[in-house]
Steps between C-alpha positions, in 0.01 A plus 500: 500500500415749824164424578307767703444425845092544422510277208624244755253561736257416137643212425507364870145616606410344139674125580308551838180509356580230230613252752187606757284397188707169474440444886102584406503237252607246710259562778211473192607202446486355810892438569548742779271680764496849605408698820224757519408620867656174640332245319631320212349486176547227290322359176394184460475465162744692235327817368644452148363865357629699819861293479542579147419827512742606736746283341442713178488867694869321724653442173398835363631662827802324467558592163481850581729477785781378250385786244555751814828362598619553137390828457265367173185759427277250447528395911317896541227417307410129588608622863215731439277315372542240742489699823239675351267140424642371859385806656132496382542081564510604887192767456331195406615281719423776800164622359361101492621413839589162306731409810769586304629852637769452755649233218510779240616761712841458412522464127262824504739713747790364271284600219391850606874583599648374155204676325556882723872461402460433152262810452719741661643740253866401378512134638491397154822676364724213596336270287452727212879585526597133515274431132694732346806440581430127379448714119731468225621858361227470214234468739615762712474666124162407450378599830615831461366548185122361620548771777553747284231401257235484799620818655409664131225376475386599882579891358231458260156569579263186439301523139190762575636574874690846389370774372416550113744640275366808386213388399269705288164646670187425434300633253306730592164362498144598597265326749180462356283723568235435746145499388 
């Protein structure tokens, strides 16, 4: 299978962000330390919510990467939806000053990148082509004829959006008459 050269960038900038998340769940749990302005940070305790969090939006990540790297469709829309939710994570995390900002800056540039490719018009054609190429000749079938069915139907106007069928006039009827 010939795999785009921007559907490898996806599934590389995706496994980036996965195993950044991975790294971010070890330094919530206390196992590793991190640098911000010189100092390290470490916690002394395990932050169990923050840990399994990111373990949950890593494996999610990661899971898209390997969607990406096999051209499946469901990779665009989780990789949506999950740039997308990691994107408005680091809002958050920037409009709260929670300390958090240069540790999410990565996973949201990753995330801002994957999202602006994703959106651009026509990135999506590889994976569509790759779905149906996976059909067998009676899906392919099908397909066509739900195309076909929803094209006819898009002809149509909707029920009381077109104009009425020669509809009789009115009767001709008088206002009362003012008194």
């Amino acid at each position: 299978m010939s795999r785009p050269i921007g559907v490898i960038l996806l599934a590389a900038g995706a496994g980036l962000a996965g195993l950044y998340n991975h790294y971010m769940m070890h330094v919530y749990m206390g196992l590793v330390n991190y640098e911000i302005l010189g100092q390290a940070v470490k916690f002394d305790e395990a932050q169990w919510g923050a840990a399994l969090w990111t373990l949950l939006i890593a494996a999610i990540w990661l899971w898209v990467a390997a969607g990406f790297w096999n051209l499946r469709a469901y990779a665009v829309q989780f990789g949506l939806f999950i740039s997308l939710f990691t994107l408005i994570w680091g809002f958050f995390a920037l409009l709260f000053n929670n300390g958090a900002v240069e540790f999410t800056t990565i996973p949201w540039l990753l995330a801002g990148a994957i999202y602006l490719y994703l959106s651009y018009p026509g990135v999506q054609q590889a994976f569509v082509e790759n779905e149906r190429s996976k059909l067998t000749p009676e899906q392919i079938a099908a397909m066509e004829a739900l195309e076909a069915a929803n094209a006819a139907a898009n002809a149509k106007p909707a029920p009381g959006m077109g104009k009425p069928a020669d509809a009789a006039p009115p009767a001709d009827t008088q206002p009362p008459a003012a008194s």
